[in-house]
N, C-alpha and C positions, 0 to 999 in steps of 0.2 A: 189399734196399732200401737207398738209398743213407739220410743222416740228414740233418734241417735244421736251422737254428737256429732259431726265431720269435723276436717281438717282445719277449719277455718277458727278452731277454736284456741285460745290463746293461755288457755293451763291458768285462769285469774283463779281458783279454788271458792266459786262462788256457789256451786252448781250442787257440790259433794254433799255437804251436809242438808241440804235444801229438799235431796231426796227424803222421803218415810221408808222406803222399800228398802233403801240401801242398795239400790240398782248403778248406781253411779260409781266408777273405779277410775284411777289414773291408769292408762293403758302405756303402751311405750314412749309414743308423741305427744298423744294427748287423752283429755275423758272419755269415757266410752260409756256406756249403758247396757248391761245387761236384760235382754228383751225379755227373758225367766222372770225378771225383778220388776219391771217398767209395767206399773198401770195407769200411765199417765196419770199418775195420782189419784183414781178414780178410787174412793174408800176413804178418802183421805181430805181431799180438798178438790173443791171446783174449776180446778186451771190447775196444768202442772207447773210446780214450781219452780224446777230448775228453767224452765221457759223464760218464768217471771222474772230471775234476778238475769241473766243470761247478758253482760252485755255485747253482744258481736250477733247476736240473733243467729246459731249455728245448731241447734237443737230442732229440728225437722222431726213429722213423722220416716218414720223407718219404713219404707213401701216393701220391705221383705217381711213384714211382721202383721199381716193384717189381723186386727183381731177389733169384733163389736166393743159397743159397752159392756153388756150384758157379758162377752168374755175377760173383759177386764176386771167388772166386780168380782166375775166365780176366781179371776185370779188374785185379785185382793182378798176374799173370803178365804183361799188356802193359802198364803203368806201370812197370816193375820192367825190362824187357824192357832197353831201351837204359841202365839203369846197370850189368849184370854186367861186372865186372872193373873199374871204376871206382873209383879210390880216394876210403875215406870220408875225408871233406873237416868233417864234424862236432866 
């Protein structure tokens, strides 16, 4: 499942950079998540991060979004796809 942020979130800008996907955008109220972009960090790291730093605990799985592991790596393998050999620029 991809994750979302609901309303209860408070715009701290903790969450944004925290993403690798770049899944994470200021929407009109508040952060949002793009579910295209959200692999719960799977490729990445062991726990999603924005989870980690979160504090108001507002970042739930997205129950419109089901997707395994296994589809989360194949969607971290095609985001990931067009930067190999790219130099990190971070």
């Amino acid at each position: 499942m991809a994750l979302m942020i609901t309303d209860e979130c408070i715009n701290c800008d903790v969450c944004e950079p925290e993403c690798p996907n770049q899944a994470i955008f200021l929407g009109l109220e508040y952060y949002q998540i793009d579910p295209g972009k959200c692999t719960e960090c799977v490729g990445h790291y062991d726990t999603p991060q924005c989870v980690e730093v979160c504090p108001v605990d507002c970042i739930p799985l997205n129950p419109e979004v089901v997707e395994s592991r296994e589809q989360l790596q194949a969607k971290y393998e095609r985001l990931t796809a067009g930067l190999a050999g790219q130099p990190d620029v971070s």
